[in-house]
C-alpha positions as CSV (number, residue, x, y, z in Angstrom):
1,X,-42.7,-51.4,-111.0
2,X,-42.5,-47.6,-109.6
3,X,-46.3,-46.3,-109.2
4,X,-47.3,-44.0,-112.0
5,X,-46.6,-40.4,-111.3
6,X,-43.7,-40.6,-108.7
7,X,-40.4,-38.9,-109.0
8,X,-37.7,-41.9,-109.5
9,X,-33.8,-41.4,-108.4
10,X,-31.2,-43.8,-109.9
11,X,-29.6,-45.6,-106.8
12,X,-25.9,-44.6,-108.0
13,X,-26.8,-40.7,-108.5
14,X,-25.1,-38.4,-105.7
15,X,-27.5,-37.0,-103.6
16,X,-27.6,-32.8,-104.2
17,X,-25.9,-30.8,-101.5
18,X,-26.4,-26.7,-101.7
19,X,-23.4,-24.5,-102.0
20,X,-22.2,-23.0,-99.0
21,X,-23.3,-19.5,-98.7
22,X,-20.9,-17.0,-98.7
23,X,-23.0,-14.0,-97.0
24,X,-21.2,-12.9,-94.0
25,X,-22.7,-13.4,-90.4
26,X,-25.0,-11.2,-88.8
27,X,-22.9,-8.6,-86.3
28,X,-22.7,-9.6,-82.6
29,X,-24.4,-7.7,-80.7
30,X,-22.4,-4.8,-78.6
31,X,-21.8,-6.4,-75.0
32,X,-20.2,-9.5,-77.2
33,X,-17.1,-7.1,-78.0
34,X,-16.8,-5.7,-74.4
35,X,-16.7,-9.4,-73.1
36,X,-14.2,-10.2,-75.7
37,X,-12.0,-7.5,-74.5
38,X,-12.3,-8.1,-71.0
39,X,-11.3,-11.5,-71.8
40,X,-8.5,-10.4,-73.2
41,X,-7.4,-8.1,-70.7
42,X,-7.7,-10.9,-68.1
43,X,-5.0,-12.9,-70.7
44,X,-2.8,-10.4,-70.9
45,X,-2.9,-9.8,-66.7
46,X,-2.0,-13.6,-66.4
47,X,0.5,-13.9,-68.7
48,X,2.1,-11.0,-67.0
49,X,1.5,-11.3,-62.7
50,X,3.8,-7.9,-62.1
51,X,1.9,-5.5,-60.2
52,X,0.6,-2.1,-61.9
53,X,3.5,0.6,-61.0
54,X,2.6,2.6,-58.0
55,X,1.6,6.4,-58.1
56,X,4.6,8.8,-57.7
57,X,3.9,10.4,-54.5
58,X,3.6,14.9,-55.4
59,X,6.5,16.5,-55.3
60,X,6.8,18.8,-52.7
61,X,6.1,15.5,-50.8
62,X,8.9,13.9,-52.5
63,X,11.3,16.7,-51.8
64,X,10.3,17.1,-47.8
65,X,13.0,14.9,-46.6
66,X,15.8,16.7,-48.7
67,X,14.4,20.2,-47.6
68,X,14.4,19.4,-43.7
69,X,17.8,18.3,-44.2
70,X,19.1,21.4,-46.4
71,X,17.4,23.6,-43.4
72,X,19.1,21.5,-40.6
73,X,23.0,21.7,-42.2
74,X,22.7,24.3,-45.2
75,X,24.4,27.1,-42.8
76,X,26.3,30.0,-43.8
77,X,28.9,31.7,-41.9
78,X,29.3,34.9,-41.5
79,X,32.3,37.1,-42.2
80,X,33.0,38.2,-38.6
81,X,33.0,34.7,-37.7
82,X,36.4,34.4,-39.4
83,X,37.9,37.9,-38.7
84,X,37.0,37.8,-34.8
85,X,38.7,33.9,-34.9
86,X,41.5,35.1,-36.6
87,X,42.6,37.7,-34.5
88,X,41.9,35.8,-31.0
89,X,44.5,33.1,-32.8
90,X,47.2,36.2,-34.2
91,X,47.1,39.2,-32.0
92,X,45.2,37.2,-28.8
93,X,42.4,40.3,-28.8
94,X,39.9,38.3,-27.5
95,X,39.6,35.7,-24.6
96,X,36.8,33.9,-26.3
97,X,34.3,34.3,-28.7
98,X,30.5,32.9,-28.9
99,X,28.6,32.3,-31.7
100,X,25.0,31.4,-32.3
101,X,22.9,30.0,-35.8
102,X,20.4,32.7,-36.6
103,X,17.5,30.4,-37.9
104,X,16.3,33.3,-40.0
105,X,19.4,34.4,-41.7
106,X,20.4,30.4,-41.9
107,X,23.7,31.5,-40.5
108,X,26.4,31.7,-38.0
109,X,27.0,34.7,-37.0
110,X,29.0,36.4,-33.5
111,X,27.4,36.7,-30.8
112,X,29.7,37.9,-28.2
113,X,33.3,38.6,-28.0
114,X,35.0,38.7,-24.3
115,X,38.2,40.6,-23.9
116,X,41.3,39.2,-22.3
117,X,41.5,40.0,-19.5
118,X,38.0,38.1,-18.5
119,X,38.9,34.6,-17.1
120,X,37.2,30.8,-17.4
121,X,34.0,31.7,-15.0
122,X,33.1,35.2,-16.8
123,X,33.3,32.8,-20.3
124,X,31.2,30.2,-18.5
125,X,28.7,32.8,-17.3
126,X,28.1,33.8,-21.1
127,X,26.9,30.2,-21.9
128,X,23.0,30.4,-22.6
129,X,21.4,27.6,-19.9
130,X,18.6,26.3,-22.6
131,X,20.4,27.4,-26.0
132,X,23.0,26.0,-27.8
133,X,26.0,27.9,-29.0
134,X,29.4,27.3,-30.3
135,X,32.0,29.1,-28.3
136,X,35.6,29.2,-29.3
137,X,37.9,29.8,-25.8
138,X,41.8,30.7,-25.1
139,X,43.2,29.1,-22.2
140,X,45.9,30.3,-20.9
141,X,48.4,27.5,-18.7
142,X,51.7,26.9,-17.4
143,X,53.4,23.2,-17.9
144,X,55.0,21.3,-15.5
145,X,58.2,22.6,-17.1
146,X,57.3,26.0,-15.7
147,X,56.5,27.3,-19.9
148,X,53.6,29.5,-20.7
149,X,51.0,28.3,-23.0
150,X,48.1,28.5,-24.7
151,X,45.6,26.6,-26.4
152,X,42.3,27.2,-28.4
153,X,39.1,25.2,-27.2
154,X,36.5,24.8,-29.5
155,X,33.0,23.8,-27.5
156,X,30.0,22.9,-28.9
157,X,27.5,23.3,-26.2
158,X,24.4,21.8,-26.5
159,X,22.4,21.4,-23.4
160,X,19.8,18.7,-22.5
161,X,16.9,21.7,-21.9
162,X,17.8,23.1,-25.2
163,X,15.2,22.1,-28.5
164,X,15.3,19.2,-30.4
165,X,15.0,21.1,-33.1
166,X,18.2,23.0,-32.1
167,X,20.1,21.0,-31.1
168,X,19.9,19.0,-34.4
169,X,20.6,21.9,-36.1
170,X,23.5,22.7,-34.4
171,X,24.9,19.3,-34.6
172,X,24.4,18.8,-38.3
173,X,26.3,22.1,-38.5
174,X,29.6,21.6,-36.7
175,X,31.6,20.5,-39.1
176,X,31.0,23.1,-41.7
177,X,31.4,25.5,-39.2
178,X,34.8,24.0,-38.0
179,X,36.5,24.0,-41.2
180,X,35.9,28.0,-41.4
181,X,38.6,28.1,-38.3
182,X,41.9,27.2,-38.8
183,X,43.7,26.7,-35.8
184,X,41.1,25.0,-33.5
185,X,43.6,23.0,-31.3
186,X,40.9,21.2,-28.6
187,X,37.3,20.3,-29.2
188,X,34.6,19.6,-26.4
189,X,31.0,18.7,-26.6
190,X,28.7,19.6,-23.4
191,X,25.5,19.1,-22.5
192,X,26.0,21.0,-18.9
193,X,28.3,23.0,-17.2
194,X,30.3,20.0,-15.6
195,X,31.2,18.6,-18.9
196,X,32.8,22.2,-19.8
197,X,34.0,22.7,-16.4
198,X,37.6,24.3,-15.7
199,X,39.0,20.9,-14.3
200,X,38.0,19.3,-17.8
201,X,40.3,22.5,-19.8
202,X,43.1,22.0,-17.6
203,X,42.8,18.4,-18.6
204,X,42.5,18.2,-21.9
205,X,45.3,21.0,-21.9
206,X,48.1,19.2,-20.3
């Protein structure tokens, strides 16, 4: 028998459960979010291991190597350069002619003409000891066959006391300069008078 006054539940009745509530959560508090998105920043790093693209360097930094080279083989020629060439090769007016880059102007331009009557040593006396120069020279020769000839040297003289700077210049500037004088027949390169010397012009004459 139940005691009088107490609450009785029938053994097969479900036991009561309360609905689930369908408030929404309280909002995480601020450093939550940062630390989700750090965590997802860290995902997204290891799914992809590239490294972050590297800073383009400024670009007057980017455009030094082009702009040493433009200084070192961007060389005009002069006008003269051509006219004085041509008539040494046509009407032989001149015995040689030397030319030099002005750095300033960025060109080549004449800087001496000899006449022809000068011979090899007053040309070699006009070669600058610690500049270089191109030089254009007419040598005159007889052959074995007893025939008069002629042949046009082109030298490049660049000696070993002469700038770096210069010499590079030079170098870098031949070729151009070569095209612009049709009828170059010999070419030397000389670093000192031995290697331009008059035994070496017969030589490469003959």
């Amino acid at each position: 028998m139940p005691r009088r006054g107490a609450a009785s539940i029938p053994r097969d009745s479900p036991t009561q459960i309360p609905p689930p509530s369908t408030a929404s959560p309280p909002p995480l508090p601020h450093h939550h979010h940062q630390r989700q998105a750090g965590t997802e920043e860290e995902q997204v790093l290891a799914a992809d291991p590239s490294p972050p693209p590297i800073p383009s360097l400024p670009r007057r930094d980017r455009l030094r190597p082009a702009q040493m080279a433009n200084a070192a083989s961007g060389m005009a020629v002069d006008d003269e350069c051509k006219l004085r060439f041509l008539e040494l090769k046509a009407k032989r007016t001149h015995r040689f002619i030397i030319y030099k880059i002005d750095e300033k102007k960025k060109m080549v331009v004449v800087e001496k003409v000899g006449e022809p009557v000068l011979n090899y040593d007053d040309f070699a006396a006009t070669l600058p000891a610690n500049e270089c120069r191109y030089a254009i020279f007419d040598y005159d020769f007889v052959t074995e066959e007893n025939c008069q000839k002629s042949k046009i040297f082109f030298i490049a003289w660049s000696p070993d006391t002469a700038r770096v700077r210069s010499k590079m210049i030079y170098a870098s500037s031949k070729e151009r300069f070569k095209r612009e004088l049709d009828g170059i027949q010999v070419e030397l390169q000389a670093t000192d008078s031995a290697e331009v010397g008059l035994d070496v012009i017969q030589g490469r004459a003959n």
